[in-house]
C-alpha positions as CSV (number, residue, x, y, z in Angstrom):
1,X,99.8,115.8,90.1
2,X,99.0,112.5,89.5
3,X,100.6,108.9,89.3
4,X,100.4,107.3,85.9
5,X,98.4,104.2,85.3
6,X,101.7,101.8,84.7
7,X,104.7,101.9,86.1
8,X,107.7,103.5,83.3
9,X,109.6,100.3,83.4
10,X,106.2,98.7,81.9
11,X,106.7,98.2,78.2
12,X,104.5,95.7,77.2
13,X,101.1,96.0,77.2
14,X,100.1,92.6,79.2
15,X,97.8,92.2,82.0
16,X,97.6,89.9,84.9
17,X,94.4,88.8,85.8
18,X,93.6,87.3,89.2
19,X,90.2,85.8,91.2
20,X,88.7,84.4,88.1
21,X,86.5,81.5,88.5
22,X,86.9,78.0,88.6
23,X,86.8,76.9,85.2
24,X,87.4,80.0,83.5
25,X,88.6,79.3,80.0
26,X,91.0,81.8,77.8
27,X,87.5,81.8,75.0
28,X,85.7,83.3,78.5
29,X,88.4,85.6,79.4
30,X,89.3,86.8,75.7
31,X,85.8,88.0,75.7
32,X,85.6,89.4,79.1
33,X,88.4,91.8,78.2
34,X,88.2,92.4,73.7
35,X,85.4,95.0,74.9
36,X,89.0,97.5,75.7
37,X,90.9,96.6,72.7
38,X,92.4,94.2,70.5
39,X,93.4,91.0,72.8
40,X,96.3,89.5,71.2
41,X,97.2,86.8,73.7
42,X,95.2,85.2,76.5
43,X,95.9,82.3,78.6
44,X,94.6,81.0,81.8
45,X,96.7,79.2,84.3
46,X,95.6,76.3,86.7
47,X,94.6,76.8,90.2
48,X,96.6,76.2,92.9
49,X,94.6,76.6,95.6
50,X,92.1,75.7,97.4
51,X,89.3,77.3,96.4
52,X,89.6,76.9,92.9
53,X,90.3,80.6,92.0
54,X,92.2,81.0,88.7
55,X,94.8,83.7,87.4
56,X,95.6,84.6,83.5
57,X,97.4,87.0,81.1
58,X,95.8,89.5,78.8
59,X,98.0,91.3,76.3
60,X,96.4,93.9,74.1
61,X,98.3,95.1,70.8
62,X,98.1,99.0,73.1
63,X,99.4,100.2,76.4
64,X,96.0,103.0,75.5
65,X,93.9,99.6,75.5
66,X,95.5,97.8,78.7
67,X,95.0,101.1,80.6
68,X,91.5,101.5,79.7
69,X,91.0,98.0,80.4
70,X,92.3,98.4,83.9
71,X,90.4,101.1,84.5
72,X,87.3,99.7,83.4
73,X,87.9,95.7,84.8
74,X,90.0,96.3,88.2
75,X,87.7,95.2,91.2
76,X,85.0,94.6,88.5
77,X,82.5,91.7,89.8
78,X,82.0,89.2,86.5
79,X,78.2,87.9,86.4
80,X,77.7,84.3,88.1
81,X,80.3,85.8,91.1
82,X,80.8,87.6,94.1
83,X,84.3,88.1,94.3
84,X,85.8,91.0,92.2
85,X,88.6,91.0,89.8
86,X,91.9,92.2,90.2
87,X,93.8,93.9,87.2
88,X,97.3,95.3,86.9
89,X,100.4,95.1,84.5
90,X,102.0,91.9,84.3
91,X,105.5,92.1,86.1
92,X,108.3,90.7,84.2
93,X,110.1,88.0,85.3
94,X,113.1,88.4,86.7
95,X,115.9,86.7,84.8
96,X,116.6,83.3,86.7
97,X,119.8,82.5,88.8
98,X,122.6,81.1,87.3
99,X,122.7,77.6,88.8
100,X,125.5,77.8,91.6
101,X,129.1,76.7,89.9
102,X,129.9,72.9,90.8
103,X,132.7,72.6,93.9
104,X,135.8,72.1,92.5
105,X,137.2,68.8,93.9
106,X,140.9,68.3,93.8
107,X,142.7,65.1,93.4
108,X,146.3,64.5,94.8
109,X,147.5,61.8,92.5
110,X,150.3,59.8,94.4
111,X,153.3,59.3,92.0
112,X,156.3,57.5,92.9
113,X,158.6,59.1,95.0
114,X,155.8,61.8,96.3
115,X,156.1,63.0,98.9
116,X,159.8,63.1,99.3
117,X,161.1,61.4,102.5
């Protein structure tokens, strides 16, 4: 028995990418990954920490093609590096929070002859 590649929920066949090198462009990482398949989407996102490391999002126009790119690019050490790659399915976001309801403030209007006394 084995496990398959993606998770059943998965429906889309997008990958995240993470330890890419600083300055990694979506040109560099559309060609690191069109050897698997058809790349239909790419993009690259900034760094946020210290070391520079980068993250992106590979989509393919197959599930068959994400797969094999998995296979093929998970842990994979790109030349120029010494770190290796990590490759998985992209998690959906979750749908955000509806922002909490405002407090309802009531007003007690005095009118004449309130209260009674």
């Amino acid at each position: 028995f084995s496990y398959p590649v993606f998770p059943p929920a998965m429906s889309e066949p997008k990958l995240y990418v993470s330890n890419l090198l600083p300055g990694t462009t979506a040109e560099v990482l559309t060609a690191l990954f069109s050897p698997f398949g058809e790349v239909v989407d790419c993009v690259v996102m900034r760094s946020k920490g210290r070391d520079g490391r980068q993250s992106g999002f590979v989509k393919y126009a197959t599930m068959e093609e994400a797969e094999a790119s998995i296979a093929s690019m998970d842990q994979y050490v790109p030349a120029g590096d010494t770190e290796p790659l990590t490759v998985r399915f992209a998690e959906k976001k979750a749908p955000a929070a509806a922002p909490a309801a405002a407090p309802v403030v009531q007003y007690i209007v005095a009118a004449p002859g309130y209260p009674p006394g």
